[in-house]
PyMOL Python script that loads the backbone (N, CA, C, O; Angstrom):
from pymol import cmd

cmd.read_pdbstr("""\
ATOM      1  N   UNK A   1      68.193 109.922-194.294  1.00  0.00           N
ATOM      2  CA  UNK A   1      67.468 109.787-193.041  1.00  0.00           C
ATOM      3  C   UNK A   1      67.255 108.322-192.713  1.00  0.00           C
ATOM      4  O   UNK A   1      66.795 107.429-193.425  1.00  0.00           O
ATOM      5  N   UNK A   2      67.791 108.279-191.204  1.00  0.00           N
ATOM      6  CA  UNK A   2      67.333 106.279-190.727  1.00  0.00           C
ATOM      7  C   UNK A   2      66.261 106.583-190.379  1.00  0.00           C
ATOM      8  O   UNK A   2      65.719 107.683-190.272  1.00  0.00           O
ATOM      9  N   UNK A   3      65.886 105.454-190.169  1.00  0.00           N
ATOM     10  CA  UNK A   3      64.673 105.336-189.020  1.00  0.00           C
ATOM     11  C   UNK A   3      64.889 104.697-187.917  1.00  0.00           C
ATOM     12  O   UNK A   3      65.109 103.500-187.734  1.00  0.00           O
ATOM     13  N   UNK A   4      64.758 106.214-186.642  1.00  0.00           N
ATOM     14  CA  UNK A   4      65.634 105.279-185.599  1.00  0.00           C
ATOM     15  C   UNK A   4      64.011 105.156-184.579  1.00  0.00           C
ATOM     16  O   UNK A   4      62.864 105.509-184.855  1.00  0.00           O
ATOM     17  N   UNK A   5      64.519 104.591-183.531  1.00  0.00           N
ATOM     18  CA  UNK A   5      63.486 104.358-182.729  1.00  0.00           C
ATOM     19  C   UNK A   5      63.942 105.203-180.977  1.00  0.00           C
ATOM     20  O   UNK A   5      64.953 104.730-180.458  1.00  0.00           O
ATOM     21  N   UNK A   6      63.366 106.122-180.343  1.00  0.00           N
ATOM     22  CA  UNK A   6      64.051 106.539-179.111  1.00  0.00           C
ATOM     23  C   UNK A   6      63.651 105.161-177.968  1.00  0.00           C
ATOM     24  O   UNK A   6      63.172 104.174-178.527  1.00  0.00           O
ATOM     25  N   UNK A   7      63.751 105.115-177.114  1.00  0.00           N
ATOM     26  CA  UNK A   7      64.043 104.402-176.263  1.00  0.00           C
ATOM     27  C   UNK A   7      64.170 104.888-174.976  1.00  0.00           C
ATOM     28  O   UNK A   7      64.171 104.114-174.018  1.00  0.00           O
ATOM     29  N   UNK A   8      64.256 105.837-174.872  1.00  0.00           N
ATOM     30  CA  UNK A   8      63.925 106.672-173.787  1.00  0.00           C
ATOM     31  C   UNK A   8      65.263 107.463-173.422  1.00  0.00           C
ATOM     32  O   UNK A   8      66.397 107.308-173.877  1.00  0.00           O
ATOM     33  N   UNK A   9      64.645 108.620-172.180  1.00  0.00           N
ATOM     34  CA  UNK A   9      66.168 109.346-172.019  1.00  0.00           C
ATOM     35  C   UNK A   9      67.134 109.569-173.153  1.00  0.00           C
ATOM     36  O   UNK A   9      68.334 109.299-173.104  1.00  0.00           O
ATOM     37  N   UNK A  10      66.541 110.048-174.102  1.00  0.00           N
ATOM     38  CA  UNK A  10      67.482 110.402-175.474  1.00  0.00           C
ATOM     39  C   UNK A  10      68.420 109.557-175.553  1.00  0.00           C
ATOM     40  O   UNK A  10      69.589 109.861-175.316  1.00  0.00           O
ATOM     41  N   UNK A  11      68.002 108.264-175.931  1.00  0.00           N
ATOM     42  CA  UNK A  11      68.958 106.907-176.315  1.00  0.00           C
ATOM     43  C   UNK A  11      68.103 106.861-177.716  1.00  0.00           C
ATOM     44  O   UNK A  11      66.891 107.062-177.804  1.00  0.00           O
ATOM     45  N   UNK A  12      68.697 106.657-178.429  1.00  0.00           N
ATOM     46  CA  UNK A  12      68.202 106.189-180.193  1.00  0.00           C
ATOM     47  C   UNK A  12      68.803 105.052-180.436  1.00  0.00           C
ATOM     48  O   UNK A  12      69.944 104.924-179.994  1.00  0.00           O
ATOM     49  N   UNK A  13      68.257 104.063-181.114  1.00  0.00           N
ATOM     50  CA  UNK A  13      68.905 102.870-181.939  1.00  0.00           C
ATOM     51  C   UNK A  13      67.856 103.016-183.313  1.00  0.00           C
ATOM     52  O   UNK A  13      66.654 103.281-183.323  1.00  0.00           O
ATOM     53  N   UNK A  14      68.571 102.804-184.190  1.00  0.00           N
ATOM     54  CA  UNK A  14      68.122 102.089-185.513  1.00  0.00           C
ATOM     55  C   UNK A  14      67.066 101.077-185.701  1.00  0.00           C
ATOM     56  O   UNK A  14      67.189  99.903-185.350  1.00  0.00           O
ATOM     57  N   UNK A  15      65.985 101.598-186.292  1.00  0.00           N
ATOM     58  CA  UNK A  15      65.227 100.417-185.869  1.00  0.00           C
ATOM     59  C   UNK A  15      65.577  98.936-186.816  1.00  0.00           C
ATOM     60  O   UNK A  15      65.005  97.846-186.798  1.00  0.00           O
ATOM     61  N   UNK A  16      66.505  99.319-187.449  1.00  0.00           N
ATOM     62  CA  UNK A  16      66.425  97.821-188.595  1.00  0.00           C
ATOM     63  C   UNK A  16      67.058  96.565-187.350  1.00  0.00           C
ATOM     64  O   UNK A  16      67.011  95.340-187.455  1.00  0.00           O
ATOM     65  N   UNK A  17      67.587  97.334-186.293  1.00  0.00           N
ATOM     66  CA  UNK A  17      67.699  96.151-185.006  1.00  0.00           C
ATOM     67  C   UNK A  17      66.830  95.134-184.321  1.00  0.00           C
ATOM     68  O   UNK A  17      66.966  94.101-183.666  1.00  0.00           O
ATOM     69  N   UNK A  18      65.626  96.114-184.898  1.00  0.00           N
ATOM     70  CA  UNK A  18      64.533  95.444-184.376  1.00  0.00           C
ATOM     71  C   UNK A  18      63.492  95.310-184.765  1.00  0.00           C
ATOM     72  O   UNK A  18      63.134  95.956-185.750  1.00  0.00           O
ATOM     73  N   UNK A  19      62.405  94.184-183.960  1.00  0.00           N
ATOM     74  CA  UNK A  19      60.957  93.822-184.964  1.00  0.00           C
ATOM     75  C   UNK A  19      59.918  94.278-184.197  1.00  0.00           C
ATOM     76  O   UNK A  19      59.412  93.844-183.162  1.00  0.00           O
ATOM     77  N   UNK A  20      59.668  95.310-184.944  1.00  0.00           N
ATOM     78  CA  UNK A  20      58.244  96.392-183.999  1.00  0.00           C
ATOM     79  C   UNK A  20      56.868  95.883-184.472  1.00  0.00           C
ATOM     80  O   UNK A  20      56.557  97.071-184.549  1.00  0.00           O
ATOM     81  N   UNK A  21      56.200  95.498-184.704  1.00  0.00           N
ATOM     82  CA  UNK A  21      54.646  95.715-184.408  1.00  0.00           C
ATOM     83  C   UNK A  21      54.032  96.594-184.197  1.00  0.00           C
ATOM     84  O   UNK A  21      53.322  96.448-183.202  1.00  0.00           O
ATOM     85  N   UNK A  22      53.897  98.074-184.982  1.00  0.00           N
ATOM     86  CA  UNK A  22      52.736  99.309-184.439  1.00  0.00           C
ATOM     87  C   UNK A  22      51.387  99.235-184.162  1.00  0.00           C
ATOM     88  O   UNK A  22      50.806  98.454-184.916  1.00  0.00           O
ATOM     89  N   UNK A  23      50.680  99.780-183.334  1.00  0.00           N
ATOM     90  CA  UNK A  23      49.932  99.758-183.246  1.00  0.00           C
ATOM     91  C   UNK A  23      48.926 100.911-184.038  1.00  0.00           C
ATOM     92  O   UNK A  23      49.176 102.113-184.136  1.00  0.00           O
ATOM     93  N   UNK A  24      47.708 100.189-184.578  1.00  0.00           N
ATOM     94  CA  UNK A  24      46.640 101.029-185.346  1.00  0.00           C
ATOM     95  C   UNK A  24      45.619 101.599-184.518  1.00  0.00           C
ATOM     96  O   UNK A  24      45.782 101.461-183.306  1.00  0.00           O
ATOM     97  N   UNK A  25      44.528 102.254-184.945  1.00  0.00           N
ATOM     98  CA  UNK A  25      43.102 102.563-184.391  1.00  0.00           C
ATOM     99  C   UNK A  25      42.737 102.399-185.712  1.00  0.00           C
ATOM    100  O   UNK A  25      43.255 102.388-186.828  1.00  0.00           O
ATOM    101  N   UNK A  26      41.984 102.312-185.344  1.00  0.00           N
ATOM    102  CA  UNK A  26      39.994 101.350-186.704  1.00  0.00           C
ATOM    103  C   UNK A  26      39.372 102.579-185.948  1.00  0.00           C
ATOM    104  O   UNK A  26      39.825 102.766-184.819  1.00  0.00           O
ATOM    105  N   UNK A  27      38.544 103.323-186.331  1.00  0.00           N
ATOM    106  CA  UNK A  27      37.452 103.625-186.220  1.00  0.00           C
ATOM    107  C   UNK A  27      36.370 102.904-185.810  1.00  0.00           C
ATOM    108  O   UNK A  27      36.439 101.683-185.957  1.00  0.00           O
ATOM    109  N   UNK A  28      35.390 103.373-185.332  1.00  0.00           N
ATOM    110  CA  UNK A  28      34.044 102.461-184.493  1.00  0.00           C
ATOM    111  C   UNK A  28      33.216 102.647-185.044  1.00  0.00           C
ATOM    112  O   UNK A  28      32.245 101.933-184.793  1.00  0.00           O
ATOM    113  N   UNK A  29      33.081 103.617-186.038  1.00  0.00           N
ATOM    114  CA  UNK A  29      32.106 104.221-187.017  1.00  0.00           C
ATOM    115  C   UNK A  29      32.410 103.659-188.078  1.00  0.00           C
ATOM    116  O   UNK A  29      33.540 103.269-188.375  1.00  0.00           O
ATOM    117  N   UNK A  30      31.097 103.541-188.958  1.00  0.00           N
ATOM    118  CA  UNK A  30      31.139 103.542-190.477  1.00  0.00           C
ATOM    119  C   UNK A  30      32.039 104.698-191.376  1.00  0.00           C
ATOM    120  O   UNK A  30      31.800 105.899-191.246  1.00  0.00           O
ATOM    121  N   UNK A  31      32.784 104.340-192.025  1.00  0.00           N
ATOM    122  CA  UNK A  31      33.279 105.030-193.097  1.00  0.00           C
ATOM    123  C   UNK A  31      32.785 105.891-193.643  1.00  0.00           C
ATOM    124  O   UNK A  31      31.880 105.599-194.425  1.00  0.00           O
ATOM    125  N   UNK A  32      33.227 107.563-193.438  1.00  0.00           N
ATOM    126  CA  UNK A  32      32.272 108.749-193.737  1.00  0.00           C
ATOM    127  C   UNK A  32      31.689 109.552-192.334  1.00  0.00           C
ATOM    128  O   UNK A  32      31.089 110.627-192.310  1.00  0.00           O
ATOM    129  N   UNK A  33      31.992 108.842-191.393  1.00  0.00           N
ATOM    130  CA  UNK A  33      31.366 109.430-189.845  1.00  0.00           C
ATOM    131  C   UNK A  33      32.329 110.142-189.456  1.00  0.00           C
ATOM    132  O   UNK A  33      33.195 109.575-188.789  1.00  0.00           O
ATOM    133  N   UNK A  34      32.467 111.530-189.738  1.00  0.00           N
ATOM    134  CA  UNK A  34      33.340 112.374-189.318  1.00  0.00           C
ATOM    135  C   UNK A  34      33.721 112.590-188.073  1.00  0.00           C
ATOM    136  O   UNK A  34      32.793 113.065-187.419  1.00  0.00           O
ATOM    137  N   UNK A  35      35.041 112.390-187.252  1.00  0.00           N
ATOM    138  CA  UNK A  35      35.479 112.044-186.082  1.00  0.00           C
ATOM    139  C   UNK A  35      36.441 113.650-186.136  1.00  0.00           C
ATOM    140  O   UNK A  35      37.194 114.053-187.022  1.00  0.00           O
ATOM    141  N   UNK A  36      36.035 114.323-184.785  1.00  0.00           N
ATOM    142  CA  UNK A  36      37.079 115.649-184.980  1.00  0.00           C
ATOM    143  C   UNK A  36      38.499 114.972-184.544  1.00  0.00           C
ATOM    144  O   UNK A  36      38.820 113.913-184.005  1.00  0.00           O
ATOM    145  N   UNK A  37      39.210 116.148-185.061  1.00  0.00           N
ATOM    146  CA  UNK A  37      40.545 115.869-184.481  1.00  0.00           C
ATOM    147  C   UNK A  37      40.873 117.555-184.314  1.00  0.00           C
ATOM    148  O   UNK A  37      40.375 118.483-184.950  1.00  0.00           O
ATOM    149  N   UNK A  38      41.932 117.595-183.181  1.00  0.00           N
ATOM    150  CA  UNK A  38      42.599 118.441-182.493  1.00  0.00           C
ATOM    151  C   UNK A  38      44.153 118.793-182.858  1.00  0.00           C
ATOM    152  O   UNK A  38      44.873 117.872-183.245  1.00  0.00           O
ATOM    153  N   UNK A  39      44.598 119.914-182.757  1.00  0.00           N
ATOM    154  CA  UNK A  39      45.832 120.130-182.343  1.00  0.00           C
ATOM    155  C   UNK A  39      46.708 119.538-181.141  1.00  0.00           C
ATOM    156  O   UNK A  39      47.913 119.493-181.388  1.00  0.00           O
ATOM    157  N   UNK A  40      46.420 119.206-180.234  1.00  0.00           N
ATOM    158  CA  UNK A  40      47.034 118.536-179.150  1.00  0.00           C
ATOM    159  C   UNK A  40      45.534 117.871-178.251  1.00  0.00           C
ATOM    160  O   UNK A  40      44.320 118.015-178.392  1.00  0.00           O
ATOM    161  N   UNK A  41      46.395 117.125-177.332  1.00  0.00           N
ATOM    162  CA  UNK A  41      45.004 116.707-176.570  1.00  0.00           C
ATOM    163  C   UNK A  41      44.313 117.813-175.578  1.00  0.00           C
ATOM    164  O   UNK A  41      44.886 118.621-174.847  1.00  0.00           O
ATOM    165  N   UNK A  42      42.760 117.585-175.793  1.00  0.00           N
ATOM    166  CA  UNK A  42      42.153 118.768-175.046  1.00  0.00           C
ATOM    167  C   UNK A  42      42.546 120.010-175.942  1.00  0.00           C
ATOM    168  O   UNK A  42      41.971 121.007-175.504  1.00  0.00           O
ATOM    169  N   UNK A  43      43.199 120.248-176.866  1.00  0.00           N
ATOM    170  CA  UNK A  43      43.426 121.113-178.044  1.00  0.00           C
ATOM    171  C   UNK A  43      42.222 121.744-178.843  1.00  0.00           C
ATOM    172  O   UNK A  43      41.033 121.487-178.654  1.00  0.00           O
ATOM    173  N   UNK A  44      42.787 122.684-179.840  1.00  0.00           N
ATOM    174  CA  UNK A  44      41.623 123.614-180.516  1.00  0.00           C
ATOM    175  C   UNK A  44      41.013 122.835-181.954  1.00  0.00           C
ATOM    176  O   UNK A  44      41.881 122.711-182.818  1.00  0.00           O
ATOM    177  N   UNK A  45      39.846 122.377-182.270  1.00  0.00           N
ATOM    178  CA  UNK A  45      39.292 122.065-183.074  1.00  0.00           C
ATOM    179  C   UNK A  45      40.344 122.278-184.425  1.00  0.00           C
ATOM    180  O   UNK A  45      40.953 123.311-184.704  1.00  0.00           O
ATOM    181  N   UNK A  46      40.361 121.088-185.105  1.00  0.00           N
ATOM    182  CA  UNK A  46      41.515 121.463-186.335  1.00  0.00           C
ATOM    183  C   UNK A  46      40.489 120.876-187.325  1.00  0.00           C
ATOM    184  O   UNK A  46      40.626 121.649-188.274  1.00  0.00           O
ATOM    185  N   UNK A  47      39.637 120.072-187.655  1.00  0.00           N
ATOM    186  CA  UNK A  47      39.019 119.246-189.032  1.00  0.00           C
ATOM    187  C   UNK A  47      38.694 118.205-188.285  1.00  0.00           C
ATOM    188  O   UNK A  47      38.483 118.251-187.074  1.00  0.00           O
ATOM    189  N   UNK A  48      38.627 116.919-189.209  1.00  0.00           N
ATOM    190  CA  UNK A  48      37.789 115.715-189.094  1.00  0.00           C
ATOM    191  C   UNK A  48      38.569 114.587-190.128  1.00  0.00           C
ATOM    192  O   UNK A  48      39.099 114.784-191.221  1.00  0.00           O
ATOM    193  N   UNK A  49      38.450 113.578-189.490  1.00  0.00           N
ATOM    194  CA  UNK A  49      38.684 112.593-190.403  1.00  0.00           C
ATOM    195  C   UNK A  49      37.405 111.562-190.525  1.00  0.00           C
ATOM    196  O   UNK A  49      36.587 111.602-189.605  1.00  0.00           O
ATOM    197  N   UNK A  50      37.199 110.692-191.552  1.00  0.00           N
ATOM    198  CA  UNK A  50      36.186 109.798-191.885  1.00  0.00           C
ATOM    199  C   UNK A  50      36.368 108.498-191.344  1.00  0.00           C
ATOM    200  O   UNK A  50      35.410 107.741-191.187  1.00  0.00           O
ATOM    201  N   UNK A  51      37.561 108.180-191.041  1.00  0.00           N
ATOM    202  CA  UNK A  51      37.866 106.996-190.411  1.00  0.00           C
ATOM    203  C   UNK A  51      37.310 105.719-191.339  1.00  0.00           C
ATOM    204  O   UNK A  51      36.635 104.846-190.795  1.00  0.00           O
ATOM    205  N   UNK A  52      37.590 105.661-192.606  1.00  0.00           N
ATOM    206  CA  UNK A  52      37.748 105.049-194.275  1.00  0.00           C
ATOM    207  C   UNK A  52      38.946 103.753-193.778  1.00  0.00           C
ATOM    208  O   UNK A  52      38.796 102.545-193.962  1.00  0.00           O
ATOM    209  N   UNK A  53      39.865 104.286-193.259  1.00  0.00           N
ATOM    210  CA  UNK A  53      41.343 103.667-192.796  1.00  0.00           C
ATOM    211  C   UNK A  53      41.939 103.243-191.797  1.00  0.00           C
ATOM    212  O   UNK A  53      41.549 103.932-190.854  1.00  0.00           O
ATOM    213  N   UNK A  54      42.716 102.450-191.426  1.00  0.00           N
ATOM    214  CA  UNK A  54      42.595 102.612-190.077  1.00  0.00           C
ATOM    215  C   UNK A  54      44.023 103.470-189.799  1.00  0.00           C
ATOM    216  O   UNK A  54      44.704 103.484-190.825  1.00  0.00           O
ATOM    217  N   UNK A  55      44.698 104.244-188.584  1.00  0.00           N
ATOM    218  CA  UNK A  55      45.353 105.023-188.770  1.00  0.00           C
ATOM    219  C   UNK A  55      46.591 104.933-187.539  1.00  0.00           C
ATOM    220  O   UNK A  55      46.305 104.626-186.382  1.00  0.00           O
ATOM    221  N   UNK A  56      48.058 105.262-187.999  1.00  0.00           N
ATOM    222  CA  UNK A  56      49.315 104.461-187.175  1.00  0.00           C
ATOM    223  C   UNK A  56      48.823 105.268-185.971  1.00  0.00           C
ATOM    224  O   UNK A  56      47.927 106.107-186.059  1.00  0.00           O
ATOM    225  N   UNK A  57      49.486 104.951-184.806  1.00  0.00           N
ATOM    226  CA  UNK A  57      49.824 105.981-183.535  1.00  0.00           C
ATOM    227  C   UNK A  57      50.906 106.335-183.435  1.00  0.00           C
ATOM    228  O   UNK A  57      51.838 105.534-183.504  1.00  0.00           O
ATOM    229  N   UNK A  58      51.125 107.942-183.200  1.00  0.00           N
ATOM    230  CA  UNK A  58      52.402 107.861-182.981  1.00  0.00           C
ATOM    231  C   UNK A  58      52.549 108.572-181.385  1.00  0.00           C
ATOM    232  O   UNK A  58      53.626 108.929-180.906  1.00  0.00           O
ATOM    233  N   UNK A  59      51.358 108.674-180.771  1.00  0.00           N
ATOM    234  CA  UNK A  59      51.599 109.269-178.942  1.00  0.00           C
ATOM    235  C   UNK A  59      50.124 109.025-178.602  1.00  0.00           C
ATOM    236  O   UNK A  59      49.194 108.893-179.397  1.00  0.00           O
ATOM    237  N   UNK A  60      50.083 108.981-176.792  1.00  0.00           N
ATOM    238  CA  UNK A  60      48.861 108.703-176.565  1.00  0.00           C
ATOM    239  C   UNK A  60      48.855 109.525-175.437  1.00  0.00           C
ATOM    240  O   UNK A  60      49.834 109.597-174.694  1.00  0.00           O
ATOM    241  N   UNK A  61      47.629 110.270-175.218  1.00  0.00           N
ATOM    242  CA  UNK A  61      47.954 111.566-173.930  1.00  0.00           C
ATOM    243  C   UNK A  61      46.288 111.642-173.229  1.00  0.00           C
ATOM    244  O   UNK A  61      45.302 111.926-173.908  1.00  0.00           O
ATOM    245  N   UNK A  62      46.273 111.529-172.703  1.00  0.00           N
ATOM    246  CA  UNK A  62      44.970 112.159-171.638  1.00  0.00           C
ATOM    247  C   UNK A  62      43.658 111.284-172.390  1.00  0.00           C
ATOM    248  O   UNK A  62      42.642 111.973-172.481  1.00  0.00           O
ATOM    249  N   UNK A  63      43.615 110.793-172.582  1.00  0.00           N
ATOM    250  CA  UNK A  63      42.541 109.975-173.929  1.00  0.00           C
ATOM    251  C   UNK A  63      42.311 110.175-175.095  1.00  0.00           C
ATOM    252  O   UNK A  63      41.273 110.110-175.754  1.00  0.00           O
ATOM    253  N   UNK A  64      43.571 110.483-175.392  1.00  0.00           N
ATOM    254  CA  UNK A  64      43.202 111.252-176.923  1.00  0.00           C
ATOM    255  C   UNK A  64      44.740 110.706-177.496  1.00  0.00           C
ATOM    256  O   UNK A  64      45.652 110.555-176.684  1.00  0.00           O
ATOM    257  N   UNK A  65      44.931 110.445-178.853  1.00  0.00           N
ATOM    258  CA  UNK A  65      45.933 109.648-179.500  1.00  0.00           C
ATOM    259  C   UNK A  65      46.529 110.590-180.852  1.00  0.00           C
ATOM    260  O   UNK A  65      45.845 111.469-181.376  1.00  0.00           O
ATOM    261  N   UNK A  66      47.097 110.444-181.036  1.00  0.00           N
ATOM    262  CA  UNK A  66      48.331 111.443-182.190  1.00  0.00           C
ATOM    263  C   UNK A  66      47.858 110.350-183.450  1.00  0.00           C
ATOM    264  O   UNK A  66      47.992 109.136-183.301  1.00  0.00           O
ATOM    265  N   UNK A  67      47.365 110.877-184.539  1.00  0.00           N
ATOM    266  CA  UNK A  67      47.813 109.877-185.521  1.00  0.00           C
ATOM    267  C   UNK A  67      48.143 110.560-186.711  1.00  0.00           C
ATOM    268  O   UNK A  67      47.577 110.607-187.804  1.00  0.00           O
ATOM    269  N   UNK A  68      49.335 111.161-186.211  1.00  0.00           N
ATOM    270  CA  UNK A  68      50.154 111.838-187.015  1.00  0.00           C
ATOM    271  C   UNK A  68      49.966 113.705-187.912  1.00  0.00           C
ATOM    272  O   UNK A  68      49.026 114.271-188.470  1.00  0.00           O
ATOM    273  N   UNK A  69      51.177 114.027-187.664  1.00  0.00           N
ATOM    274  CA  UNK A  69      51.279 115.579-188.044  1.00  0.00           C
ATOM    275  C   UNK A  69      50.521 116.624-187.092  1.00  0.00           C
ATOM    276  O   UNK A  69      49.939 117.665-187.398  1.00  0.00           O
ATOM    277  N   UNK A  70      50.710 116.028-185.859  1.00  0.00           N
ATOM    278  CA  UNK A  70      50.180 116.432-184.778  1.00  0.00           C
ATOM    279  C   UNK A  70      48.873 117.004-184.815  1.00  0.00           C
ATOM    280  O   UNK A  70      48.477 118.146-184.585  1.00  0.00           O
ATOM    281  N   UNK A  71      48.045 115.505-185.305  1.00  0.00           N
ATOM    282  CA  UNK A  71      46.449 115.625-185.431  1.00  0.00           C
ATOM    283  C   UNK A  71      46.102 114.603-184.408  1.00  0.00           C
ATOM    284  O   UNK A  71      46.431 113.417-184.397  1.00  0.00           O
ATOM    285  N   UNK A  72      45.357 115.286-183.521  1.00  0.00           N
ATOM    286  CA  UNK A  72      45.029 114.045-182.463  1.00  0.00           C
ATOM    287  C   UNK A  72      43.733 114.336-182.142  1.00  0.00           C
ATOM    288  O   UNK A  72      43.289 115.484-182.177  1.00  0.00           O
ATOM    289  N   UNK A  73      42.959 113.166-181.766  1.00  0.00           N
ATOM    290  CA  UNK A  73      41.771 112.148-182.268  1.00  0.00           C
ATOM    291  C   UNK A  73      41.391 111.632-180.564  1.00  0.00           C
ATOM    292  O   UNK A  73      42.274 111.189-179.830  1.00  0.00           O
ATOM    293  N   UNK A  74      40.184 111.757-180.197  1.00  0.00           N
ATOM    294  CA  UNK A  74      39.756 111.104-178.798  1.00  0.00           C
ATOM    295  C   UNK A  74      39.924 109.511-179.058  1.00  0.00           C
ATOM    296  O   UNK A  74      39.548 108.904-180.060  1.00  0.00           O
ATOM    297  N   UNK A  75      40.723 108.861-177.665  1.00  0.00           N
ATOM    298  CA  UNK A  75      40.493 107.349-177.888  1.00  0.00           C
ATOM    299  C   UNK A  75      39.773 106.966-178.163  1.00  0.00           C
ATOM    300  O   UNK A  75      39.566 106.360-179.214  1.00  0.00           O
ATOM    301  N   UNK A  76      38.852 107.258-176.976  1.00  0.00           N
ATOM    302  CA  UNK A  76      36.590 106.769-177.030  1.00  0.00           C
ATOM    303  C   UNK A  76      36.754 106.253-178.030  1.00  0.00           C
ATOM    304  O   UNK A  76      37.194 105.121-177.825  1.00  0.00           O
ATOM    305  N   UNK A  77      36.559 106.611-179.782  1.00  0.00           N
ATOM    306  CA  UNK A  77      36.491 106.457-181.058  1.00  0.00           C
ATOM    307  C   UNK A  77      37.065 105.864-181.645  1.00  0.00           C
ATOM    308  O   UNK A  77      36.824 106.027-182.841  1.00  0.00           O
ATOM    309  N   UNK A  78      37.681 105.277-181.467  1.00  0.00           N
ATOM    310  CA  UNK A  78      38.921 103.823-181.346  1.00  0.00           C
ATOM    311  C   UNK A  78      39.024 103.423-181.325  1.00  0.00           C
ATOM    312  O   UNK A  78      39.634 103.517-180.259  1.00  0.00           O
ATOM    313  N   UNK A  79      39.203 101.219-181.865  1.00  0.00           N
ATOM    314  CA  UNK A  79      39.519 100.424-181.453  1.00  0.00           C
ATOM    315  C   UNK A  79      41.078 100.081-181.623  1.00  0.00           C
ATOM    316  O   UNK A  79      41.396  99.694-182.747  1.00  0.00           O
ATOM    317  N   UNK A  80      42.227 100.183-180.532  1.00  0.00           N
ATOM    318  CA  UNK A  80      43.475 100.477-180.943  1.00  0.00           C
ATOM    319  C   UNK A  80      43.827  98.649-180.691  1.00  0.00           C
ATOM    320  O   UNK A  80      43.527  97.860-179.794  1.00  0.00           O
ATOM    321  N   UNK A  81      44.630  98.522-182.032  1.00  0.00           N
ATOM    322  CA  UNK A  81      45.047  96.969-182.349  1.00  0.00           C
ATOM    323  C   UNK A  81      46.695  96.731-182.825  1.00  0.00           C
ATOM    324  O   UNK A  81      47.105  95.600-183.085  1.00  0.00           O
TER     325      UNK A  81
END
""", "prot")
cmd.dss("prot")
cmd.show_as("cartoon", "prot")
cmd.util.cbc("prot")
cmd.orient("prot")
């Protein structure tokens, strides 16, 4: 498996072409302040994270952000860097 990057309109390149910078979210809370997270945005209650870490993005939709395995998290709660 590469790691490619889409680009839009189902164009893929490889990312070793290029120098990405991801972007994180930090939490706004102390470590241990349970932040829900969702199945999709506006989605059905799935758990909580503590926000201990700060955590990649991988989509951002209606104010609410993916940070991975399609667990998504309200921006509000967020400082994205």
């Amino acid at each position: 498996n590469e790691n490619m990057l889409c680009l839009g309109w189902e164009a893929w390149a490889k990312e070793e072409h290029f120098e990405v910078e991801w972007f994180h979210a930090y939490s706004k809370y102390p470590a241990g302040y349970g932040i829900n997270t969702y199945d999709g945005p506006n989605g059905k209650y799935k758990g909580n994270v503590d926000g201990s870490y700060p955590y990649g993005i991988f989509a951002r939709k209606d104010g609410y952000i993916d940070i991975g395995q399609n667990t998504w998290v309200k921006e509000e709660h967020f400082n994205i860097r």
